[in-house]
N, C-alpha and C positions, 0 to 999 in steps of 0.2 A: 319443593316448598309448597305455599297456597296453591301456583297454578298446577302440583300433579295432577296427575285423573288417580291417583291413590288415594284411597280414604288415608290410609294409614301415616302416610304422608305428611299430607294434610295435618293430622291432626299432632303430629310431630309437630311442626311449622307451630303450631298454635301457640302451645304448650311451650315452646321457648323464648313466645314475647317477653313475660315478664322478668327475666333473667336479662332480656337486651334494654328493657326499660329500667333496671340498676345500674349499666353500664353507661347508658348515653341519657338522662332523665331529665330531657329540655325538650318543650311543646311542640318544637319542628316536628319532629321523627316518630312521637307519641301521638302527634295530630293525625299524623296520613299512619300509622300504624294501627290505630283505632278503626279508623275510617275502613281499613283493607278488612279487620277483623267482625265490623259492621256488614261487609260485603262477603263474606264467609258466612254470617249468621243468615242473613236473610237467601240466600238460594241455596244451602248448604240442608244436610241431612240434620235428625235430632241429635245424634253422637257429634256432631262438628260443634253444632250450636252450645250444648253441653260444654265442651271444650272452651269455647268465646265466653260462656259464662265463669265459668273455675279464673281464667285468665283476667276477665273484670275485676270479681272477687279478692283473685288475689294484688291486684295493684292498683288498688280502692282510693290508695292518693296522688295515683298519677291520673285522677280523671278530670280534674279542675283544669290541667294543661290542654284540654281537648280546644280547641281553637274554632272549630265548624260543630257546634253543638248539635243545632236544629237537623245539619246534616246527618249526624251519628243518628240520633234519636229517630228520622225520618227512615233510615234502612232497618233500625232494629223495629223499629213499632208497625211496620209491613206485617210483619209475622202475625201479630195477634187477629189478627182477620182472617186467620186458617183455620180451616175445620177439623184442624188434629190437636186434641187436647192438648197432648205433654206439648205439642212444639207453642199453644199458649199458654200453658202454666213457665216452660222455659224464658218467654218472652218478658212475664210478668215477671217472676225472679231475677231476671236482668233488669226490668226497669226498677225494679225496687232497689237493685245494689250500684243503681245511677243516682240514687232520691236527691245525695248529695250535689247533682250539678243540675238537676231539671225538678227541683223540690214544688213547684207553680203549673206545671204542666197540666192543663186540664182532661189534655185528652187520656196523659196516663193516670189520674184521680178518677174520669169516668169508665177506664177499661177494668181498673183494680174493682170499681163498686158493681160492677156487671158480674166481674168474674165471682163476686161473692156466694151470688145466686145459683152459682153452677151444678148440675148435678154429678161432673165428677169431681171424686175426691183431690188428686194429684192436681189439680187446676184450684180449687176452692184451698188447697195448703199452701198454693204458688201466691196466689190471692190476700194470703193473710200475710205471709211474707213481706209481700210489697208494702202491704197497709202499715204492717208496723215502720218498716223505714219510711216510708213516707211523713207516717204522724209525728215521727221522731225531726224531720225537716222543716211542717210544714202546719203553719198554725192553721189555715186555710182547709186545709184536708183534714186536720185533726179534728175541727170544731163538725164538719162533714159528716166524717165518717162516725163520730160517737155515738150519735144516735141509732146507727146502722147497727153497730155494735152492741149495744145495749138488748134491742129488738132480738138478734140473732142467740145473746145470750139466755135472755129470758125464754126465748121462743121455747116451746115445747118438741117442735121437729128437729128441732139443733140438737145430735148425736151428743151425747158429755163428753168424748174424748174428742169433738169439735169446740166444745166450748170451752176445752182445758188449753187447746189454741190459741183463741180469741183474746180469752181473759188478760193475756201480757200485755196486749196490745193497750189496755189502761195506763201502762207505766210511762206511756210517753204523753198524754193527755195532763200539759203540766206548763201550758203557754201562757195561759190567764187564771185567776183565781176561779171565775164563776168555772171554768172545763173542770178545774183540777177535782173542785168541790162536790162537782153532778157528780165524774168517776170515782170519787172518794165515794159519794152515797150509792151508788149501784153498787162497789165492791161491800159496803156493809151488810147489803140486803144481801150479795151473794155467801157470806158466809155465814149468815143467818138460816137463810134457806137449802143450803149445799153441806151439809155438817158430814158428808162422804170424807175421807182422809184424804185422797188425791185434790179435791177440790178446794178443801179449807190447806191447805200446804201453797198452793199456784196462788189462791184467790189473795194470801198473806204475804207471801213474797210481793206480788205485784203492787199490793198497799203500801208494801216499805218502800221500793223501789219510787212508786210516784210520790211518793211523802216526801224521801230524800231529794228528792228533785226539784217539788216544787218550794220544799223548806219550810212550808208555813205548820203545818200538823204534824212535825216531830216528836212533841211531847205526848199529843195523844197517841201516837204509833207504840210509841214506846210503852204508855201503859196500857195499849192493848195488847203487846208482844208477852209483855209481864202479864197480864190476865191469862193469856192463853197458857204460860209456861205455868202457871199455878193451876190451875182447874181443870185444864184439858186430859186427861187420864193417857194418849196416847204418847208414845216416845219420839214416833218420826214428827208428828204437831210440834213437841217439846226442842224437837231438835236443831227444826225450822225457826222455830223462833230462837232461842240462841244464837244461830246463825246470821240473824235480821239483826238481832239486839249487838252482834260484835261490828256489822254493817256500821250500825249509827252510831255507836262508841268511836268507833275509827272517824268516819265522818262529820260527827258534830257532838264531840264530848262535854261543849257546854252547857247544852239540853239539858244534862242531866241533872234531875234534883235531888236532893238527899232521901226524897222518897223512894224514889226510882232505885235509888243503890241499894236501898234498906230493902225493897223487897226481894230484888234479887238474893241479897244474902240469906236472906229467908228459906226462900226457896234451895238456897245451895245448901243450908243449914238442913232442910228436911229432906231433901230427895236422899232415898236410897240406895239411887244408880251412880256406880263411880265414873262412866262416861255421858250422864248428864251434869253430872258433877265439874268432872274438869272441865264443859263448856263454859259454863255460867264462871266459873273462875279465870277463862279466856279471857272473856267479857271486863271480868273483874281489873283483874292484870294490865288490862289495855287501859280501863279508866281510870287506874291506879299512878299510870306516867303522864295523866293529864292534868288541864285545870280543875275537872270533878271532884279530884280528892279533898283539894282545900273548901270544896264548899261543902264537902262532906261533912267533914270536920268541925267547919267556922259555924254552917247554921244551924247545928245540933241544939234542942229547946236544952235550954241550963247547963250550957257547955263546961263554964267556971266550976260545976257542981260535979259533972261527971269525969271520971277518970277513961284513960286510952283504953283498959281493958274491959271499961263495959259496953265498948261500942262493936257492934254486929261483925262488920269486915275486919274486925282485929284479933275477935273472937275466932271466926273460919279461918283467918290465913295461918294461926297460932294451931288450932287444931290440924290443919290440912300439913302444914310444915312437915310433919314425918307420920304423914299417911304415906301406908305401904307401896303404894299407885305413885311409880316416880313420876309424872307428868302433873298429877294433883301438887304432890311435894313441890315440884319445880314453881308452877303457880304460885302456891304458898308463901314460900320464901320471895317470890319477886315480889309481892303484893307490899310484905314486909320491908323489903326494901325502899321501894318505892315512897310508900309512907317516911321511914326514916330519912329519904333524902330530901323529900318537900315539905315536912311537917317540920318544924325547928320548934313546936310548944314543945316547955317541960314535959307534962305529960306524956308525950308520946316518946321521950328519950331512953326508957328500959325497954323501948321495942328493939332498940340497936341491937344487944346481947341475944335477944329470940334469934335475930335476922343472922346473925352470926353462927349460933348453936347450928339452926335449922339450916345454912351453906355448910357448913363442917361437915355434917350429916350426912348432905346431900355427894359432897363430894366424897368420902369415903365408901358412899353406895354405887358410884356411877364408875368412878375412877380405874373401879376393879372388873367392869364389864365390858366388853368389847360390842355389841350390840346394839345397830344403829340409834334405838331411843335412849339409851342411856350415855350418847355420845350427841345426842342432840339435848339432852336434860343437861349434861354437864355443861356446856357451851351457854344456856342459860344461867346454870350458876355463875359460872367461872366472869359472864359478863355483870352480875349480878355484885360478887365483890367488887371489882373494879369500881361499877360506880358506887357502893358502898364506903371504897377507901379514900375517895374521891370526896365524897361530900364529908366523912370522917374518918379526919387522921388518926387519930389514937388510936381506931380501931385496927390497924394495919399491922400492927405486930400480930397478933395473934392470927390475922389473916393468912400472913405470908406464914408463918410457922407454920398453918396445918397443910398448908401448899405443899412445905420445903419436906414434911413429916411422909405427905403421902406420895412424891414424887419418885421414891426409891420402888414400892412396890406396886405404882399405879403399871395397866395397858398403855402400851406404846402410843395409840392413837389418842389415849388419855394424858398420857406424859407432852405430849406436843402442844395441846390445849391447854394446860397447864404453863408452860412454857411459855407461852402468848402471854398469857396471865400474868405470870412473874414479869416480864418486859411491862406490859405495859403499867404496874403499877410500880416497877422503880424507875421508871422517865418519870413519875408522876412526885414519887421521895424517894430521893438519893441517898439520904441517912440509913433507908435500910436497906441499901443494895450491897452495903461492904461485910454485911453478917451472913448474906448468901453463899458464897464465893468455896467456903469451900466444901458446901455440900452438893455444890456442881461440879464441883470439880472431882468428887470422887463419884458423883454418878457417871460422867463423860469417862470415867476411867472404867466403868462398869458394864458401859453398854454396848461391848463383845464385838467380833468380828464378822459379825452377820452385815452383808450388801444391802438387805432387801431397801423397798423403796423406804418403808416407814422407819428405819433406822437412822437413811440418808437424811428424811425430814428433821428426827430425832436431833439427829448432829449438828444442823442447821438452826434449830431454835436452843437447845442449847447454848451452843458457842453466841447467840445474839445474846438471851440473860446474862453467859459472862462477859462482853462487851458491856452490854449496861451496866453490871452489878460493879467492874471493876472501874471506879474513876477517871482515875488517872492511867499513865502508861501500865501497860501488860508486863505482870511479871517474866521472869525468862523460864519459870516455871511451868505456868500457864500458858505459855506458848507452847513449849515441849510439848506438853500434852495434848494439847490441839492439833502439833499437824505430827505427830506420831499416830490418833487414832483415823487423823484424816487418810494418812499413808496405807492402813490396816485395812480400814474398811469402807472407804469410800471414792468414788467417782470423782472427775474432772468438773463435771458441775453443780455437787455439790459443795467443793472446795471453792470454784467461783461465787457460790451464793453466801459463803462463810465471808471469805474477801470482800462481796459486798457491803453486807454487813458491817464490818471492819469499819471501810470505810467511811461508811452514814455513822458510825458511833467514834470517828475520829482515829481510831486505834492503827496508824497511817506504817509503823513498821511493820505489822501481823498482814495488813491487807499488800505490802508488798514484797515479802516474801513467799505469800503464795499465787499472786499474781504472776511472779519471776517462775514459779513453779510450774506454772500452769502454759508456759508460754508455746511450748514443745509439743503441747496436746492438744492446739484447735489444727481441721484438714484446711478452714481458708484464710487466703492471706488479710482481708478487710478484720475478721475476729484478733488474727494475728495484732495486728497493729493497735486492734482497739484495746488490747491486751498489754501492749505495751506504754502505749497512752497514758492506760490506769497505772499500772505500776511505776511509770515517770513521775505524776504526778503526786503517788503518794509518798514518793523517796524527796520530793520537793518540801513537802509535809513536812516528811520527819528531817528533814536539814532544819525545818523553825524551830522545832519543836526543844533544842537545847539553847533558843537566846535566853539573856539572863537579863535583868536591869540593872543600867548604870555601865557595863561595858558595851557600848556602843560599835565599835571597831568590831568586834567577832558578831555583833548583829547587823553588822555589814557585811560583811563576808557570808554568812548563813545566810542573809536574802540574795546574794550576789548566786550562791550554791544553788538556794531554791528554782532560782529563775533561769539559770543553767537548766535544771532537769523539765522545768516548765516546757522554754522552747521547743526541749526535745520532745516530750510527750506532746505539744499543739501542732508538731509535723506530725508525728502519727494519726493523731487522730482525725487530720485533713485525709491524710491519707484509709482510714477506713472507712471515712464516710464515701455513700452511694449516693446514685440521683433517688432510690425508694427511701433512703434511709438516709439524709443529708446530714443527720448528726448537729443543726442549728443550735441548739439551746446549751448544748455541752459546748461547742465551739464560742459562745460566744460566753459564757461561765467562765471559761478559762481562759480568754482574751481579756475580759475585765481583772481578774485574780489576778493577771499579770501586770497589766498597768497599774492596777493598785498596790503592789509590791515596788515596782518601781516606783510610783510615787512617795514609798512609805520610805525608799530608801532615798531617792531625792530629797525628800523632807530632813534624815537622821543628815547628809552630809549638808546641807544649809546649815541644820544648824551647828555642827560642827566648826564651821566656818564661820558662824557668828561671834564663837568661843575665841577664836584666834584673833578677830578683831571687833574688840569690845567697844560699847558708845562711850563717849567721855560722859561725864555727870551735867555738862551744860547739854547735853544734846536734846534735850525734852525743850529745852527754852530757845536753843536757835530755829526750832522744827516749827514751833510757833510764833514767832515773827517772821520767820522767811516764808510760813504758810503752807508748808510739805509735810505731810505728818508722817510719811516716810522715812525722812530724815532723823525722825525719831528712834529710829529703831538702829540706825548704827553710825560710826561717824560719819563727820561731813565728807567725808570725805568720797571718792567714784566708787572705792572697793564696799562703803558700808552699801551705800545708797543701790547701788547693782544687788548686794546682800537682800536687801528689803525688799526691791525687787519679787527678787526670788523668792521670795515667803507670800509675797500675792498671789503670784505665779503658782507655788505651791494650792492656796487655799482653792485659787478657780479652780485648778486640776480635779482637789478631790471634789470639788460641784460639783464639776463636769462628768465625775465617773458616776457620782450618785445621780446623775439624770441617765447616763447609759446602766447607771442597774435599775433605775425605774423604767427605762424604755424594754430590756432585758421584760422585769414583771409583766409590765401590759402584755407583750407579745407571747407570753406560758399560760393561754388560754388552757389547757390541757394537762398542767400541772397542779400537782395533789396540795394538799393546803403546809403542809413540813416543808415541800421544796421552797413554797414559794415564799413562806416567815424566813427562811436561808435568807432569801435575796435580798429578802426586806432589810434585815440586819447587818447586809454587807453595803446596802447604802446607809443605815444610819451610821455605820462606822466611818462612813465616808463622811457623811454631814458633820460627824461630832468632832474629826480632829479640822475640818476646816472651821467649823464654829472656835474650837480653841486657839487654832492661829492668828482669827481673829481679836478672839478677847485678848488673849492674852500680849498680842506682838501691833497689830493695825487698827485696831480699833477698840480699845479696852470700856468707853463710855457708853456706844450704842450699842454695843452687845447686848442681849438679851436671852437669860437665861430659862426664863416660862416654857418656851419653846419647843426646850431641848429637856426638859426635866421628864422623870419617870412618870410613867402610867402608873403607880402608884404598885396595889396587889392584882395585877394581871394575873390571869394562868397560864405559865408556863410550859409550854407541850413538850420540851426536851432539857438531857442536861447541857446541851451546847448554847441554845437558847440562855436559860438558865447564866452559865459561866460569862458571855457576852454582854447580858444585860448586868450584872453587877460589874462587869469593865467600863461601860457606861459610865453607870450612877456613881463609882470609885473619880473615872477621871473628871465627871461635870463637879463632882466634890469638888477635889484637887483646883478645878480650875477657878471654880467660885470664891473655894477661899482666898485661894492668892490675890484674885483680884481687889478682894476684900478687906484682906489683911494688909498687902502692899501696894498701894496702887500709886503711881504706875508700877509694873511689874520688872523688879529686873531682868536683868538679859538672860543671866543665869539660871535665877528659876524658871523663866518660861521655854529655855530651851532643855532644862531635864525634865521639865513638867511632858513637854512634848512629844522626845525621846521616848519617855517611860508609858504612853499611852499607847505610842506606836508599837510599846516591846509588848505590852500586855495586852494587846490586841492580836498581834500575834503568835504568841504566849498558847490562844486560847487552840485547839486542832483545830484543824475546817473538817465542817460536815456535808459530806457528797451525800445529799440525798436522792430520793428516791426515782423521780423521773431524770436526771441524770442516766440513772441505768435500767429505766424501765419506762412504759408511757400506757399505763391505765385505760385511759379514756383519751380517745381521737377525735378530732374534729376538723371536718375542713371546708371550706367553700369552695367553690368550682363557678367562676364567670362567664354570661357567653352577651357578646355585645353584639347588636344589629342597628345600624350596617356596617357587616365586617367585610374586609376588603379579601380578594382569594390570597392575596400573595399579601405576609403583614408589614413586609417593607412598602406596600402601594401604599400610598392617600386614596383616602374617597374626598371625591369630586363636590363640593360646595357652589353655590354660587354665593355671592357676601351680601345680595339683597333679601337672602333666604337663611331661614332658619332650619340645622340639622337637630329632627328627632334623632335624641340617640337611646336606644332603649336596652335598658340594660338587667337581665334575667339572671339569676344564682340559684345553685341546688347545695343544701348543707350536705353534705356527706359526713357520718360516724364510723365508729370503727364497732369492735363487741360489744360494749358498756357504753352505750349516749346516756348521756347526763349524770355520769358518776358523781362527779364533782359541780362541776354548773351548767346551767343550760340558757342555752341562747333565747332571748327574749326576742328581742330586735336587731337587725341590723344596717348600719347606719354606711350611706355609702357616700364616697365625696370624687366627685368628677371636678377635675380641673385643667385649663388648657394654658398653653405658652406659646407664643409668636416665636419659631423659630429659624426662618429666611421670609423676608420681604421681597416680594417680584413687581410690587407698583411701583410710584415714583416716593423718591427719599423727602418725605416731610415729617414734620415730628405730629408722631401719634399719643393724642392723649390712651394712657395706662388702663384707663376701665375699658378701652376698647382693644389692648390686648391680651385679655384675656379672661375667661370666665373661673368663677368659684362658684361649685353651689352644693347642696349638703341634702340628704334626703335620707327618713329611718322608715324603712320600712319591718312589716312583720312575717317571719314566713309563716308559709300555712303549710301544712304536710313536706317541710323541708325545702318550699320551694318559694320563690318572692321573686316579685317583677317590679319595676318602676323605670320613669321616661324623664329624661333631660331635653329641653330647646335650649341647642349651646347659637351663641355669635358669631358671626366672624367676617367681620364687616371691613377687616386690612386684610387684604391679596396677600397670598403667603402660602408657607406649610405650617400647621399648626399641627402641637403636640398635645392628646387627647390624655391624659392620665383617669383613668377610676382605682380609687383605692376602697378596699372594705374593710370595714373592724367591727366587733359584736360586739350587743351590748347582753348581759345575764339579769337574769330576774331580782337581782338587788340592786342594778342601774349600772354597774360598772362598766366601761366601757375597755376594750381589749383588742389591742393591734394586732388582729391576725394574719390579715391579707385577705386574698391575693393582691397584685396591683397589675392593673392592667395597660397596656399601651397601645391606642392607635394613631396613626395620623389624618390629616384631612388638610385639603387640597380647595385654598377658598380663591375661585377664581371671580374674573370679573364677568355682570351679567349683560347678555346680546346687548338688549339698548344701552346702557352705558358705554359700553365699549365703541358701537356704535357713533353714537353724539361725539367722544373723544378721537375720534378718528375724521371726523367729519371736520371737528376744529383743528386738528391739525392740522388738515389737507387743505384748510383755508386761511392758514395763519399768512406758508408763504407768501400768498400773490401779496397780502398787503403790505407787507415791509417790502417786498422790490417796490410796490406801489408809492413807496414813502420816501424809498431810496432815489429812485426815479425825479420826483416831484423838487427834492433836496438838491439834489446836482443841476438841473434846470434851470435855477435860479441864477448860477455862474455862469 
């Protein structure tokens, strides 16, 4: 390692720090880690030192954990007092990739401004390096070094491809208005005076860059970007500026004013070149999905007078729409869309039919090419109807027609895009998925015995559009044909991914029959089981899937069935889970599913049983003189009253589950937003039949309906969705009216009212979605508390006149994708202790003194966050340490992830006190002999 006498070694060693700083990335092991790689830099050769810098470089956010700062800083900053250039230009480029944790340092602000002056090169580049991170840190050095900068630029000695260095370093001069505004005015005079191409390119980017920074001069940036892209004669000038101007579109698309758009369009209007062309329509496209477009529009002089087609950008997108240049095209039609979906004036409504012609176009151009840009243009399109269908439905026929028109003789890699397409716009209307069906059905018949991978895919989104497109259950037709070409032509996992599907789209016989297929073809046992699992649970499915309303009796039995195959599937799938892959979130999906079936079937035989003993017609009136309003609900008698009972019993249940599928949500920090509207709707189902138990049976006056009523025209992201929310709105009907109509309710209607909710709830498939069998985006926390004990069964040692810091440090850990779905803002951590054996003497403790609560949100910074507890512990005892952590995401939610951690602590009694209490004991005896003594004397 470090101590060979091999360079080679050595520099091995080096090179594998930062691979041990993702494994272990807590400040103990990074502090003296650092420190050791501090101690290689300063006595080590240039090649080592080099080494210590790439290794800084690269684990640029593990350097906040350094713990001995001054100490690091004091071995590295040795070096720069050597007489060998590169090992101090090395030095400097290291302190500069520190700026982050020593941003005040003066001695490294006055090594940086020495080194400026240098006359080598490699040292004077190392120099400028440093400056810019530094300025980027450090208002202090910024306001410093500007002037330095300025001198050096103008200077006449300063080499120009020194001051094409220099120049960037403007972009961080953005701390105060007066810095911002000098380096705005030196970079005008430099493009004034530098009109070179190399120079007017660096000296413009750097403008935009500190403009966007400092925010205040956006609008002049902008029409200077627009000056230059119109007058300037050069292309790479013209190109740059494009480049700047999609910059601040992206960044701050309010900027922009309707002049601003117009000359662009202008400009896109006259240029000649079709690759400065489809920039400015970049540009365009991107301002197009913003709020720009409506101020485009709104603040038009004599709006009321002019019509859509006399305006400039409606004008190009219309022209550009089937221009020969499929990426102009692509542009075009987005522009148009765009408009169409935000613009809702009359006038702009005959744009719809352009936007429509100019995608038809588009796709029968792309559809037939197998080449990457015409496979990245379709993907444009293809998203381009979607939200076209989206903001207009009537437009949707003729969408999907030219879809369904050109899916027979589009490219395979084109037919799969397509396929996306089709899916996501019949989850969006279901009216036209059932005119689909059978022009999938003879392409899946069509597309041949070929393995290769893109057929596999093929077969895969396919079989998803006929899940969506077919409603209800699968013909036996369309089954055949499905696992006849699956058998033909395809692998074991893409027949798994068909199953999947299956199952997210409810189709619960299709996805277990080839689950049952598949069983014989994974090599480990844990896939084995998980295999089984699924196909348990989808045969549990399909037992609901034949209840009827009104026959009660066989929809006991069919939940009785279901819950049968359940069981078996929740052993399996204990059984596939690992300790890497515990399998949590499925496990406890399918624990609540179960309870909730038994509760639904508990619910159907109460009220069965209420049927067989009916209230008499006084019972409403002895319920209220006797003051029971329980009593109401069946005779006086022990069998009714037990009955009623159980209809409470019943209602807390389904609370009780809708709080464990709200605990269920909090904890799917990691879960796509499909999964997690699932769960959402398996506690409202839960709340809605306990809200009717109670209108209807325990409390029909304070019910209240506001509550529980619809969100009105929500957007629907599925048909499951979809199907559930009108079982909703059907039974808060049903129950409303009755209450309404007949109040109080009889026994009878409100026990088929109830029945009949419970069948048509579960009437509806369940939808396995997607992190079920898949997990996107990972997330996890990792705790490390000090003072930890070696062995975690010890207590650490307290005394009770002393307070224990307990400090408590976390590292987030991601998986491929951090922040797919959300990202951790904050995290909020809550340490709490419990008195759990007393070793003083037995008197009664007041309760704030056994035990602490206290709550603290911290924020990480490069993944990583510290904070410090002073807990009590002022009763002798062992006491139990809990810290629990949950995150909170950038919309404030908060999300029970974990970990939870547990120490103990060991509060003993301190010297002197124990002391004094030893002393009075040792003197209690003499005096009671003394008293005894004195007593007996007297006889």
């Amino acid at each position: 390692g470090l101590r060979s006498g091999k360079l080679g070694e050595q520099c091995e060693a080096v090179v594998r720090f930062p691979r041990l700083f993702q494994k272990y990335p807590f400040p103990i092991l990074i502090n003296s880690a650092f420190l050791k790689l501090a101690d290689v830099f300063r006595v080590g050769n240039n090649f080592l030192r080099l080494c210590v810098l790439k290794v800084t470089q690269q684990s640029e956010k593990h350097l906040e954990k350094i713990l001995n700062v001054d100490e690091f800083v004091k071995r590295v900053f040795s070096v720069i007092h050597s007489n060998d250039p590169v090992a101090r230009a090395i030095t400097l480029r290291m302190l500069g990739s520190m700026a982050s944790i020593i941003p005040e340092r003066k001695n490294a602000h006055h090594s940086i401004r020495q080194s400026l002056d240098s006359h080598d090169n490699v040292e004077v580049e190392a120099a400028i390096f440093a400056a810019a991170n530094f300025s980027a840190q450090s208002k202090d050095f910024a306001v410093g070094i500007c002037n330095k900068i300025s001198e050096m630029i103008q200077g006449l000695a300063t080499p120009v491809d020194l001051k094409l260095k220099l120049i960037p370093i403007l972009q961080h001069m953005h701390h105060d208005a007066s810095l911002a505004s000098s380096s705005r005015q030196l970079l005008q005079q430099l493009v004034t005076s530098y009109p070179s191409t190399k120079m007017v390119i660096v000296t413009l980017h750097t403008f935009t860059l500190l403009a966007a920074s400092s925010l205040v001069d956006i609008p002049k940036q902008i029409q200077l970007l627009l000056q230059y892209l119109k007058n300037d004669p050069r292309k790479a000038v013209k190109r740059l500026a494009i480049q700047d101007l999609k910059l601040l579109a992206n960044k701050t698309p309010h900027t922009w004013s309707r002049e601003n758009i117009q000359a662009l369009c202008e400009s896109a209007l006259n240029t000649p070149y079709d690759s400065l062309k489809m920039g400015m329509l970049t540009v365009l496209s991107t301002l197009s999905g913003t709020i720009a477009i409506k101020q485009y529009f709104s603040s038009a002089p004599g709006a009321a007078a002019t019509t859509a087609k006399s305006f400039d950008l409606v004008k190009l997108a219309q022209e550009c729409c089937y221009h020969n240049n499929r990426g102009i095209a692509a542009h075009g039609v987005r522009i148009l869309t765009n408009i169409s979906a935000s613009c809702q004036e009359k006038d702009l409504l005959p744009l719809e039919q352009d936007a429509v012609f100019g995608l038809e176009a588009l796709l029968v151009l792309c559809s037939q090419d197998d080449s990457p840009g015409a496979q990245a243009t379709l993907k444009i399109t293809l998203t381009c109807m979607v939200k076209l269908v989206q903001c207009r439905p009537h437009l949707s026929q003729s969408v999907v027609e030219s879809l369904l028109a050109q899916l027979h003789s589009a490219q395979d890699n084109a037919r799969i895009l397509m396929c996306h397409c089709l899916a996501a716009i019949a989850m969006q209307l279901p009216v036209l998925a059932d005119g689909m069906l059978g022009d999938l059905m003879d392409l899946y018949k069509l597309i041949g015995q070929s393995a290769t991978d893109k057929k596999q895919e093929l077969l895969v989104s396919l079989a998803t559009v006929i899940f969506v497109s077919s409603q209800k259950a699968l013909s036996t037709e369309v089954k055949t044909v499905i696992k006849q070409q699956l058998e033909n032509a395809s692998n074991g996992w893409t027949a798994y991914r068909i199953a999947r599907q299956a199952s997210r789209m409810g189709n619960h016989d299709m996805a277990r029959e080839l689950y049952q297929s598949l069983l014989t073809q994974v090599a480990s046992e844990h896939f084995y089981f998980w295999l089984n699992s699924l196909k348990e649970f989808s045969h549990a499915e399909q037992c609901l899937s034949g209840l009827q309303e009104d026959n009660y009796s066989s929809a006991l039995s069919c939940i009785a069935e279901a819950l049968k195959s359940y069981h078996k599937g929740i052993a399996s799938l204990t059984a596939a889970s690992t300790p890497l892959n515990p399998l949590s979130f499925q496990c406890g999906f399918v624990k609540l599913r179960i309870d909730l079936l038994q509760a639904f079937s508990q619910l159907i035989c109460t009220c069965n049983s209420l049927k067989t003993s009916p209230p008499p017609a006084i019972a409403t009136t002895i319920a209220m003189t006797s003051g029971n309003d329980l009593q109401r609900c069946g005779r006086i008698s022990n069998q009714a009253l037990t009955l009623s009972l159980q209809m409470k019993h019943s209602m807390e249940e389904f609370r009780n589950l809708a709080t464990r599928y709200g605990d269920l949500y909090q904890s799917s920090f990691d879960a796509d937003s499909a999964t997690l509207r699932n769960v959402e709707l398996q506690q409202q189902s839960c709340l809605l039949i306990s809200h009717a138990i109670e209108a209807l049976i325990l409390d029909p006056e304070s019910a209240s309906f506001q509550e529980y009523s619809s969100n009105g025209t929500a957007h629907v992201e599925s048909e499951y969705e979809r199907r559930m929310m009108s079982v909703f709105n059907h039974v808060l009907e049903e129950v409303e009216s009755l209450n309404r109509k007949y109040a109080p309710v009889s026994y009878l209607a409100s026990n088929t009212c109830l029945c009949n909710a419970v069948i048509a709830l579960l009437k509806v498939p369940l939808s396995f979605q997607r992190y079920f069998f898949q997990k996107l985006q990972s997330t996890s926390i990792k705790l490390a508390l000090s003072p930890s004990p070696r062995n975690p069964a010890e207590p650490i040692a307290v005394q009770n006149n002393q307070q224990l810091a307990l400090k408590v440090e976390g590292v987030v850990q991601h998986g491929s994708k951090p922040g797919l779905f959300r990202k951790i803002q904050s995290v909020c951590l809550n340490v709490s202790s419990v008195l759990q054996s007393k070793s003083g003497q037995d008197y009664k403790i007041p309760i704030e003194n056994m035990t602490n609560e206290m709550e603290q949100r911290v924020e990480p910074h490069n993944d990583y966050f510290s904070t410090q507890f002073l807990l009590n512990f002022m009763i002798l005892g062992t006491h139990n340490i809990t810290v629990e952590s949950s995150v909170i995401d950038s919309n404030g939610i908060v999300w029970k992830t974990g970990p939870k951690t547990t120490i103990f602590v060991k509060s003993l009694e301190d010297p002197y006190s124990q002391q004094v209490r030893l002393q009075q004991q040792q003197g209690q005896p003499p005096s009671q002999q003394q008293q005894q003594r004195t007593a007996y004397s007297r006889f």
